[in-house]
MIDOSE-1310 file (N, C-alpha, C; in nm, 2 decimals, decimal comma, always signed):
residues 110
xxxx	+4,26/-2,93/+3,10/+4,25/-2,80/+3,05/+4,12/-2,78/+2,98; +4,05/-2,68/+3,02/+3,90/-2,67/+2,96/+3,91/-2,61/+2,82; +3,80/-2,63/+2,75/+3,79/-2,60/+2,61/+3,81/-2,44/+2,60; +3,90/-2,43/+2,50/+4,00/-2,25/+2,46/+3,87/-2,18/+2,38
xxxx	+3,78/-2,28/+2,29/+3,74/-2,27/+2,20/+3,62/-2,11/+2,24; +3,62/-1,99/+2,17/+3,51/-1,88/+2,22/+3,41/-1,89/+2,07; +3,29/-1,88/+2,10/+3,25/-1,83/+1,98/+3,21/-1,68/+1,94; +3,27/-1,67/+1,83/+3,24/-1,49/+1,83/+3,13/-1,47/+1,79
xxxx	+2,96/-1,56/+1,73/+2,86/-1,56/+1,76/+2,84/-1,45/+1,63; +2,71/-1,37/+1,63/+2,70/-1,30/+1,49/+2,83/-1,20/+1,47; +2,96/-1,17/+1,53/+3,07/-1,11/+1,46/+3,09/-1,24/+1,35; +3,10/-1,29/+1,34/+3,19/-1,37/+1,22/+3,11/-1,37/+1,06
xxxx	+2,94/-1,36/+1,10/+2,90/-1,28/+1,01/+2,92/-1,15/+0,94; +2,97/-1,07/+1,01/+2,99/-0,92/+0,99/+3,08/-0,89/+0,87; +3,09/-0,99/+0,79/+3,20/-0,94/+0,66/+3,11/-0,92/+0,60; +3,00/-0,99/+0,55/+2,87/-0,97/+0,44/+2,82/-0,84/+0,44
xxxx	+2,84/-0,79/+0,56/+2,79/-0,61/+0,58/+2,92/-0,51/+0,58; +3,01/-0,58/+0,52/+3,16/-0,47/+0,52/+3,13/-0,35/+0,38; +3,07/-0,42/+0,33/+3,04/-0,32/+0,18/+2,93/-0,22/+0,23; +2,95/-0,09/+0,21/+2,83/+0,01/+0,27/+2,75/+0,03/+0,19
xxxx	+2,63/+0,06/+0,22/+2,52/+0,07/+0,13/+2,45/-0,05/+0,06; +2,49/-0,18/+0,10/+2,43/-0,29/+0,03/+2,35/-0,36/+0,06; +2,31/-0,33/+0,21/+2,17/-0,35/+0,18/+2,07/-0,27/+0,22; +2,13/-0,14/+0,23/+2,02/-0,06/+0,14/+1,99/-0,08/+0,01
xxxx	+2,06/-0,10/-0,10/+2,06/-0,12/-0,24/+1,98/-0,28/-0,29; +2,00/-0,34/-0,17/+1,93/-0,48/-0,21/+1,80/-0,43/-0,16; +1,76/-0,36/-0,10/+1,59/-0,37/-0,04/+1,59/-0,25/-0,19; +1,66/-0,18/-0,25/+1,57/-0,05/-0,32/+1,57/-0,13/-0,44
xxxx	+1,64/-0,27/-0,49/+1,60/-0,31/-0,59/+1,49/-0,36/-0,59; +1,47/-0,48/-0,47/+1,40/-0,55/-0,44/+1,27/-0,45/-0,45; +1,23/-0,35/-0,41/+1,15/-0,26/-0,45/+1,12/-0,20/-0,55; +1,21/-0,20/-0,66/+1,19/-0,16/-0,80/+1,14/-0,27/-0,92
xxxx	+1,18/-0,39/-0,85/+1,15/-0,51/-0,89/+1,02/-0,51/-0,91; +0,99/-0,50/-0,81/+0,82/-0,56/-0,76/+0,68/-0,43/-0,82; +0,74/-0,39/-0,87/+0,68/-0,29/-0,93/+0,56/-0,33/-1,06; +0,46/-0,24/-1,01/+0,35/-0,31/-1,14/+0,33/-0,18/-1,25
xxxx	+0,30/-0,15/-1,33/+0,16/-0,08/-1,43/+0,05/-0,06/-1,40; -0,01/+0,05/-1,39/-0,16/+0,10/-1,30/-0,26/-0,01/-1,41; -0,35/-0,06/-1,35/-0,43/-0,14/-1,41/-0,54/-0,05/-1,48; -0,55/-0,10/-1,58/-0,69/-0,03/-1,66/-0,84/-0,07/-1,63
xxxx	-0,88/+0,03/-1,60/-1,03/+0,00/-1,55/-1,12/-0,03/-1,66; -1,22/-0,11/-1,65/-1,36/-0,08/-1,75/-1,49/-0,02/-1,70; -1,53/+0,02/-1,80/-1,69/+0,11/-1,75/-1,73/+0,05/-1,61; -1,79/-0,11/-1,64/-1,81/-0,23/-1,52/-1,73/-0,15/-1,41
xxxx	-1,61/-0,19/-1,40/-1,52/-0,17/-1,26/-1,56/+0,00/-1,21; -1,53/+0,08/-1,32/-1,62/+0,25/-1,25/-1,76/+0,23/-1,25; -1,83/+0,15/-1,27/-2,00/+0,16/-1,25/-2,02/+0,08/-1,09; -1,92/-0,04/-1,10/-1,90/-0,09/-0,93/-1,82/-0,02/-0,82
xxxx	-1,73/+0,08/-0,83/-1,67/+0,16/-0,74/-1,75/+0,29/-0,72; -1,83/+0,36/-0,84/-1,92/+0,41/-0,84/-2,06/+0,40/-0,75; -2,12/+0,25/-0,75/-2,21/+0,23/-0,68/-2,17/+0,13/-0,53; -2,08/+0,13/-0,51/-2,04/+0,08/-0,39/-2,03/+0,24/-0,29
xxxx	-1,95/+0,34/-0,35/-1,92/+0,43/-0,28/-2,04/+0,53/-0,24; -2,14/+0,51/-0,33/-2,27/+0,56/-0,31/-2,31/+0,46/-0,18; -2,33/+0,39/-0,21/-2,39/+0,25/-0,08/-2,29/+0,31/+0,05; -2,15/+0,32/+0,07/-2,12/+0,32/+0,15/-2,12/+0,50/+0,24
xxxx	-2,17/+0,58/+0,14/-2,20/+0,76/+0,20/-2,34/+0,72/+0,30; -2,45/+0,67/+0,16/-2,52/+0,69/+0,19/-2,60/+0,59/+0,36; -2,52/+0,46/+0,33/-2,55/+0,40/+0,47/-2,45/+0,40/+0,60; -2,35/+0,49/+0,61/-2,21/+0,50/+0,65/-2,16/+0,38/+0,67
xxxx	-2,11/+0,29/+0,59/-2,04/+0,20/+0,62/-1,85/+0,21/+0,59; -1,86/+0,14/+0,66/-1,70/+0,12/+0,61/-1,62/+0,06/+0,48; -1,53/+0,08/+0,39/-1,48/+0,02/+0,27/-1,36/-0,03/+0,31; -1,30/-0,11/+0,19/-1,23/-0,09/+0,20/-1,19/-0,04/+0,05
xxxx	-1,07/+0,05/+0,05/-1,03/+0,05/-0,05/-0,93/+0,05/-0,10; -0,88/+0,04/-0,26/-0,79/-0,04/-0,33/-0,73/+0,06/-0,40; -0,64/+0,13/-0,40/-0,49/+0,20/-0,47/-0,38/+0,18/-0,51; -0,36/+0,30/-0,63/-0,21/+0,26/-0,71/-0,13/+0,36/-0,64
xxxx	-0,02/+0,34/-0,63/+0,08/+0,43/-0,55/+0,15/+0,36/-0,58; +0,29/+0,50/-0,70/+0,45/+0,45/-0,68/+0,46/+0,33/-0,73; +0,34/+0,23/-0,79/+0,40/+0,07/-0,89/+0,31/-0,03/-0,82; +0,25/+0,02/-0,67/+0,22/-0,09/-0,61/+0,05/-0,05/-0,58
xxxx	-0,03/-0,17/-0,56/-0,16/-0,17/-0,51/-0,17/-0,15/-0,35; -0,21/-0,05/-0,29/-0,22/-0,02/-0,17/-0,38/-0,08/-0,15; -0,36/-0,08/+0,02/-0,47/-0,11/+0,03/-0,55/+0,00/+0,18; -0,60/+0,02/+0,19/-0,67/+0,08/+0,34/-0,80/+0,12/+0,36
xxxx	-0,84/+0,11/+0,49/-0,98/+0,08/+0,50/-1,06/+0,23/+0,64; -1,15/+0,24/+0,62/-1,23/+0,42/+0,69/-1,35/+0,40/+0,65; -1,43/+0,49/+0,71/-1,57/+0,52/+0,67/-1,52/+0,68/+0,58; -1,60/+0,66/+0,49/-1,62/+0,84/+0,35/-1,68/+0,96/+0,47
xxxx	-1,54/+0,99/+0,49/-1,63/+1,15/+0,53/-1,61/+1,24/+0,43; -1,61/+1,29/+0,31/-1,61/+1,37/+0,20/-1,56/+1,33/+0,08; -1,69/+1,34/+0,00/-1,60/+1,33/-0,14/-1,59/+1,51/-0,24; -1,46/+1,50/-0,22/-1,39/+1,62/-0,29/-1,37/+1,65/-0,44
xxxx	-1,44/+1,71/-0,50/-1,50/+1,75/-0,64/-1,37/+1,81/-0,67; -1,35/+1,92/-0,60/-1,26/+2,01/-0,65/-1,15/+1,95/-0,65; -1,06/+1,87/-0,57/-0,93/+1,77/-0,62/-0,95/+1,68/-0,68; -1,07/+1,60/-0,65/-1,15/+1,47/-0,72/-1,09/+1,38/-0,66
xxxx	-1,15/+1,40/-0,52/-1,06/+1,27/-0,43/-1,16/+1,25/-0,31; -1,14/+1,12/-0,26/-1,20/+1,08/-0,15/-1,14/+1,10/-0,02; -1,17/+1,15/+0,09/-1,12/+1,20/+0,18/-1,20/+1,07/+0,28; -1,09/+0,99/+0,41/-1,22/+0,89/+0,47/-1,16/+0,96/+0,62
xxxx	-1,19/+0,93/+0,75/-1,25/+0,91/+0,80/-1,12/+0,93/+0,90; -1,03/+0,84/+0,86/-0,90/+0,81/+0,92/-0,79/+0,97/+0,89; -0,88/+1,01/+0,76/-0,75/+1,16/+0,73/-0,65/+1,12/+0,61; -0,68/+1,04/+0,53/-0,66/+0,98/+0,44/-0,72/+1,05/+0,32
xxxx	-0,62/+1,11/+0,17/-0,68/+1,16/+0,09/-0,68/+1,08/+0,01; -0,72/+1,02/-0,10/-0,72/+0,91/-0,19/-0,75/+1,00/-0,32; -0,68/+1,01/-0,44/-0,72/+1,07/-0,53/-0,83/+0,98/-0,67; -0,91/+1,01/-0,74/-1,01/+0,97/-0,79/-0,94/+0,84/-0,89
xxxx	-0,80/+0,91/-0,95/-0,76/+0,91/-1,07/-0,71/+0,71/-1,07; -0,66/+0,73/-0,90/-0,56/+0,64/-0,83/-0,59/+0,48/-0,77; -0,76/+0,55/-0,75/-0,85/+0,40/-0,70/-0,85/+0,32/-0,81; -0,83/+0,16/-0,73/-0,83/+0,10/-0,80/-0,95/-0,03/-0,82
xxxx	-1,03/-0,03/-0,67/-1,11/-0,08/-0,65/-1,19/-0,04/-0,49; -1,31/-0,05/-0,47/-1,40/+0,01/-0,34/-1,51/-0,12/-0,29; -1,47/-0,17/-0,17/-1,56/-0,30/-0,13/-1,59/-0,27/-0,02; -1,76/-0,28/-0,04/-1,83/-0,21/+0,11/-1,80/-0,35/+0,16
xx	-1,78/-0,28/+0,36/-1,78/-0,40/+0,46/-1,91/-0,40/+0,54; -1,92/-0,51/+0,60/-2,07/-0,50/+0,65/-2,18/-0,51/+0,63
């Protein structure tokens, strides 16, 4: 008589997801967890984001740059097509608005 034995394969897992909403609730802690405090800048750090972003208008190069958003340090990278006085934000390349307030650091590539 051949083996009866079936395996039900990932059904037998399926109790751990019987509760609704839990792991949504485990990834939104996991997200709240990880959460930082916008870092305080010194003169230094705005005199280097300042003169990087000049270097990088003036010779078109690429940055990258460093933002706070929602707890966390983002990161993303474009050539400066406008810097915006009137919102006080960096506008690059890709269509990306970056506000002034929010940078957290600017490293020319290249």
């Amino acid at each position: 008589m051949p083996n009866a034995y079936i395996d039900r394969g990932i059904i037998k897992w399926a109790a751990f997801d019987a509760l609704n909403g839990y792991h949504s609730m485990l990834k939104e802690m996991q997200h709240r967890l990880g959460k930082k405090e916008k870092p305080l800048l010194s003169e230094d750090d705005y005199d280097t984001i300042n003169r990087n972003i000049q270097e990088a208008i003036t010779e078109q190069k690429e940055i990258e740059l460093k933002y706070y958003s929602d707890g966390y340090i983002k990161t993303t990278y474009g050539l400066v097509k406008k810097l915006d006085f009137v919102s006080k934000s960096v506008i690059l390349t890709t269509k990306e608005q970056i506000f002034a307030e929010d940078i957290v650091a600017i490293e020319v590539l290249g």
